[in-house]
C-alpha positions, -999 to 999 in steps of 0.1 A, spaced: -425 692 -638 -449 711 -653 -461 749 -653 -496 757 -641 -502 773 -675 -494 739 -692 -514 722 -661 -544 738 -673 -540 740 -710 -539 699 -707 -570 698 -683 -587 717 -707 -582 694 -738 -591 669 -716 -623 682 -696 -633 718 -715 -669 718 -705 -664 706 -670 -667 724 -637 -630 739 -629 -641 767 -602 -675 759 -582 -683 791 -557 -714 795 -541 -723 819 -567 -706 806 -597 -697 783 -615 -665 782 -640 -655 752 -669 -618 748 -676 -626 762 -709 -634 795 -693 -603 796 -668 -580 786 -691 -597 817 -714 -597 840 -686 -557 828 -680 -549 838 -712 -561 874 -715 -546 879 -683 -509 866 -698 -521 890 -730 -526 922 -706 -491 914 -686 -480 910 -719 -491 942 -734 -481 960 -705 -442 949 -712 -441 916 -689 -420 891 -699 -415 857 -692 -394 853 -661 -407 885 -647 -424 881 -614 -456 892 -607 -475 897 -572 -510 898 -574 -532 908 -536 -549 885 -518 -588 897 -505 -608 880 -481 
């Protein structure tokens, strides 16, 4: 089984420039989630995170 980080890092090798996220007012190619994933991982890092810690991010409608 594989993690969603590793999910994505392969769809991106695969399809970079191709639609990941489509919103009615956006638009989002693997290459920028996986970017966006990775600053994200970079901040919990910085911020003492670890691997294994669990993280609970809220929901908005």
């Amino acid at each position: 089984m594989y993690s969603l980080a590793t999910v994505l890092a392969l769809s991106t090798g695969a399809f970079a420039e191709r639609d990941a996220i489509v919103t009615v007012d956006s638009r989002l190619t693997y290459r920028q989630v996986n970017g966006d994933a990775d600053r994200f991982a970079n901040l919990l890092a910085s911020k003492g995170l670890r691997p294994g810690d669990e993280v609970a991010l809220p929901i908005s409608a």
